[in-house]
C-alpha positions in Angstrom: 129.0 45.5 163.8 128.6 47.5 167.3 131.5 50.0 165.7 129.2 50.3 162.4 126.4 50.8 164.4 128.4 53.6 167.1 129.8 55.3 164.8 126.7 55.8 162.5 124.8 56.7 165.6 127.5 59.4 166.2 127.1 60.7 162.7 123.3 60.8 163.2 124.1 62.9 166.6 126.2 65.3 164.9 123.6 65.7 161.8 120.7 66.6 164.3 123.2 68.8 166.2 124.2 70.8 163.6 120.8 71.3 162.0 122.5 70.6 158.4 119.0 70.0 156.5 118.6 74.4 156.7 122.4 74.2 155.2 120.9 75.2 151.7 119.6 78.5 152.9 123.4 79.7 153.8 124.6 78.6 150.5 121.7 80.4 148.8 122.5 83.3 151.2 126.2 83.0 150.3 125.1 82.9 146.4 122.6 86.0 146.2 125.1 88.4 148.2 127.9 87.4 145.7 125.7 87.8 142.6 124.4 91.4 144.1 127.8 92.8 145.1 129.1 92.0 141.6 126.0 94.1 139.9 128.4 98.0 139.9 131.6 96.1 140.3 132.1 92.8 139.0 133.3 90.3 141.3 137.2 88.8 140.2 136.9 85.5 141.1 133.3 84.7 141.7 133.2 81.0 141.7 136.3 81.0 144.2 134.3 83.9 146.3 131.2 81.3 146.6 133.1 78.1 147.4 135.0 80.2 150.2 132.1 82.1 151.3 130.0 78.9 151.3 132.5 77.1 153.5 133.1 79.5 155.8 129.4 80.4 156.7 128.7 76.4 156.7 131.1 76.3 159.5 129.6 79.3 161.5 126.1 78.2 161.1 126.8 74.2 162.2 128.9 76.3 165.0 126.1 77.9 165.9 123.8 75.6 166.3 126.3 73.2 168.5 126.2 76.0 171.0 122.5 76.4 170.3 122.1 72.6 171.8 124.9 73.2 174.5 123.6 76.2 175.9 119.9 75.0 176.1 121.0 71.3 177.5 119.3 72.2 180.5 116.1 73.6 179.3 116.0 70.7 176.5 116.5 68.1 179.4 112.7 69.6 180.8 111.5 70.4 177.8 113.3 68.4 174.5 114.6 65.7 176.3 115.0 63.8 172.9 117.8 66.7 171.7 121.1 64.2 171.8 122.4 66.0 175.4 119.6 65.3 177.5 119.5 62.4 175.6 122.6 60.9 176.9 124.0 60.7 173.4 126.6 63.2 173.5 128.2 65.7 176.9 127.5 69.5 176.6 131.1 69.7 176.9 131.9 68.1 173.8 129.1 69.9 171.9 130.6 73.3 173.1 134.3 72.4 172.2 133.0 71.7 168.5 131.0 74.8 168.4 133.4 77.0 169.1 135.9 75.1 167.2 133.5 75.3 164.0 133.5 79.0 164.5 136.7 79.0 164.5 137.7 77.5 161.2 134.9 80.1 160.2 137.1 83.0 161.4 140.2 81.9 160.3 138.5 81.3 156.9 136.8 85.0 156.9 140.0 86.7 158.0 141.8 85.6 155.1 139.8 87.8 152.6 141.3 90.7 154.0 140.8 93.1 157.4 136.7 94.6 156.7 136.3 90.7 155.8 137.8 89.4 159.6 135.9 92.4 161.0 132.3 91.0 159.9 133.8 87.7 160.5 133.8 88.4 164.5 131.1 90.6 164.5 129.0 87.6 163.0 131.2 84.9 165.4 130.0 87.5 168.5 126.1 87.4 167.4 126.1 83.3 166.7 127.3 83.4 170.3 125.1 85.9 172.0 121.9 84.4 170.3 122.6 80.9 171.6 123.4 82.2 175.4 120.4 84.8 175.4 117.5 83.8 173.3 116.0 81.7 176.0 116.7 85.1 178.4 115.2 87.9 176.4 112.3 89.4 174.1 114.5 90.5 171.6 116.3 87.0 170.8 114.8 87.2 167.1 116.3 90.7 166.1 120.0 88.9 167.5 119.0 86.1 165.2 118.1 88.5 161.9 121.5 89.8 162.9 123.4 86.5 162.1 121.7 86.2 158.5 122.5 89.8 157.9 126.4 89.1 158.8 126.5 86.1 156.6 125.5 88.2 153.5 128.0 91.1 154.7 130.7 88.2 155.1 130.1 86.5 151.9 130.0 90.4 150.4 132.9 91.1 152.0 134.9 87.5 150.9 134.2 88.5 147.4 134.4 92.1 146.7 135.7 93.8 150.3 132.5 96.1 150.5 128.8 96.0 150.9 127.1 97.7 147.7 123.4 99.0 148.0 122.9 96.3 146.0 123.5 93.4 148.4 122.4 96.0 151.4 118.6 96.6 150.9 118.0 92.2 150.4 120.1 91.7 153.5 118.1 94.2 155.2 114.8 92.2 153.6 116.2 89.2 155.3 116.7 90.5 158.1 113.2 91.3 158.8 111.9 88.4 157.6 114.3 86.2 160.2 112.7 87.7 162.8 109.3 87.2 161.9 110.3 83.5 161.2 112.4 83.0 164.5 109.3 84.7 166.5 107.1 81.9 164.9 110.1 79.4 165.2 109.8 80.2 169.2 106.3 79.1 169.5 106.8 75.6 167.6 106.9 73.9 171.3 103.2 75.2 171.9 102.5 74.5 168.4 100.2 78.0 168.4 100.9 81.5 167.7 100.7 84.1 170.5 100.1 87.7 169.6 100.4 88.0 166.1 101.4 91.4 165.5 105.5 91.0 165.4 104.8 88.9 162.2 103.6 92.1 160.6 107.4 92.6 159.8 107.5 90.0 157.1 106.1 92.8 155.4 109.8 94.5 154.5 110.7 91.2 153.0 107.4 91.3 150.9 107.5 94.5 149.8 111.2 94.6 148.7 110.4 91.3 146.5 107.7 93.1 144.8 109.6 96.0 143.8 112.4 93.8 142.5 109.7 91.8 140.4 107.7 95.4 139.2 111.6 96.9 138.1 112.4 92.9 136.5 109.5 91.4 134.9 111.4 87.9 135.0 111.3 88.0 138.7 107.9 88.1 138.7 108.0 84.2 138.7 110.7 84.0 141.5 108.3 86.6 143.4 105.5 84.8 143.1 106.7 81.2 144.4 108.3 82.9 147.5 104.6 84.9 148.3 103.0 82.2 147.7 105.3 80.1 150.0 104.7 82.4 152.8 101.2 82.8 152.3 100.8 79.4 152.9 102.8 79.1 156.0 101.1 82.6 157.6 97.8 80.7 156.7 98.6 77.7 158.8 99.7 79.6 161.8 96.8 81.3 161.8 94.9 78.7 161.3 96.1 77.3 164.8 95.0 73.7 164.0 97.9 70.5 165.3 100.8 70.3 163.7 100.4 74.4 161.8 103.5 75.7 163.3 106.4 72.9 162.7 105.3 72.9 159.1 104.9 76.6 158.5 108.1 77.1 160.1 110.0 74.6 158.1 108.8 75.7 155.3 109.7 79.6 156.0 113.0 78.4 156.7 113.2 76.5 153.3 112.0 80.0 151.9 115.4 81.7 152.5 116.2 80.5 149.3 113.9 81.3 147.4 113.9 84.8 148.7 118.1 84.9 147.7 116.4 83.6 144.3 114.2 86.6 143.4 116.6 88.7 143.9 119.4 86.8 142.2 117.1 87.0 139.0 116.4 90.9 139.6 120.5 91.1 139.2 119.6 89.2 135.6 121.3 85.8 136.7 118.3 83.4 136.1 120.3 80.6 135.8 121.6 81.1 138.9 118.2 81.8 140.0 116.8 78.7 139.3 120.0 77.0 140.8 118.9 79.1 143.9 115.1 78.3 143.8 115.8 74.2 143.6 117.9 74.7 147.0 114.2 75.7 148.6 113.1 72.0 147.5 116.1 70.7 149.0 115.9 72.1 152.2 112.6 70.3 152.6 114.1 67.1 151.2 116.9 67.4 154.0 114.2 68.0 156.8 113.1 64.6 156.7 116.7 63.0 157.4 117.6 65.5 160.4 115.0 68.3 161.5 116.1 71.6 161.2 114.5 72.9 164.5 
């Protein structure tokens, strides 16, 4: 019973060290830079190019957010002292050794599909790092952060086609500017309030790049509207500045990643895979209430 019991609690430490509940979001990420890439140039082997792409960026991200924990373990012991370092439930040692070992499988994975592929692989293995020593040090943590999600759709482009088209360049770009509007909000989540409120104003890019897809694609329209509507919602509660606004705004902005990948999966005419997309957004939120995903 007490190896049951240790070895569950280990599990349990590893979940809420990895952050796997925002796991969706990659995938979706993985999915929509796939489906874009192949709109001029068909992709050979798209199914393969997913399932690879998927793996490797689920090892980079869980990577990631290891370090994330191990690099923070002595600002977590002051301030998140119920993180699983400061916590007693795991040494920052051990958390480091498996993130850099994740990221490892993750470059070994991305260097298979050929030389531009390894090149994003340790361009996007370099930012995971830098965010997770820096953030806590600079102002500009949330552009390094963008940075990773705009790798992951150049790596996943990359895995499956060995270039970035237009196509996949202008969402990823989107993304990119709407990470850094969520990671700003992200970083006030331990105030629960919003300082100034003018870096959100680059959310936006993502906005206005949804509704252009949706104007060009009538059947985006609904794909448009859900992710608007999504982060209207979550703008309205951290303005709104009332207990408990920001962890739920945020949470749900991260679940949004996927339903941002979704619109413009349906702009490249792949509603099926659009909807496939969209139903990873409901998951993410699922997954939040087994291990939290901040």
């Amino acid at each position: 019973m007490g190896l049951q019991t240790a070895g569950c609690g280990m599990i349990t430490t590893f979940l809420r060290l990895g952050r796997i509940s925002n796991l969706p979001t990659v995938w979706t990420n993985a999915l929509a830079a796939i489906v874009l890439v192949s709109v001029p140039k068909p992709v050979e082997s798209p199914v393969l190019s997913f399932l690879a792409a998927g793996v490797a960026l689920s090892f980079f991200y869980v990577g990631g957010m290891f370090l994330n924990d191990a690099f923070d373990a002595e600002y977590d012991k002051a301030k998140r002292a119920d993180r699983p370092i400061p916590n007693g439930e795991v040494s920052a040692q051990s958390v480091f050794a498996w993130g850099f070992g994740f990221l490892g499988v993750g470059l070994a994975l991305g260097a298979t599909f050929g030389g531009r592929s390894a090149v994003v692989a340790v361009a996007l293995a370099v930012a995971i790092i830098l965010y997770d020593w820096l953030h806590k040090r600079v102002s500009f943590g949330p552009v390094i952060m963008a940075t990773t999600r705009f790798l992951s759709y150049a790596l996943a482009a990359m895995m499956a086609a060995g270039t970035m088209e237009t196509t996949a360049l202008l969402p990823a770009l989107g993304l990119f500017a709407y990470i850094i509007g969520l990671t700003y909000a992200a970083k006030q989540e331990e105030y629960d309030t919003i300082g100034s409120a003018w870096p959100l104003a680059v959310l936006a890019v993502p906005v206005l790049l949804i509704i252009t897809a949706a104007v060009s694609t009538p059947l985006v329209i609904s794909f448009a509207a859900l992710f608007i509507a999504m982060l209207a919602q979550a703008l309205w509660r951290l303005f709104r500045r009332q207990p408990g606004d920001v962890p739920i705004a945020v949470i749900s902005m991260i679940a949004g990643i996927s339903l941002y990948d979704a619109t413009f999966i349906a702009s490249a005419g792949q509603i099926s895979l659009a909807v496939f997309a969209a139903s990873f957004f409901v998951l993410t939120l699922f997954l939040q209430r087994v291990a939290r995903g901040t």
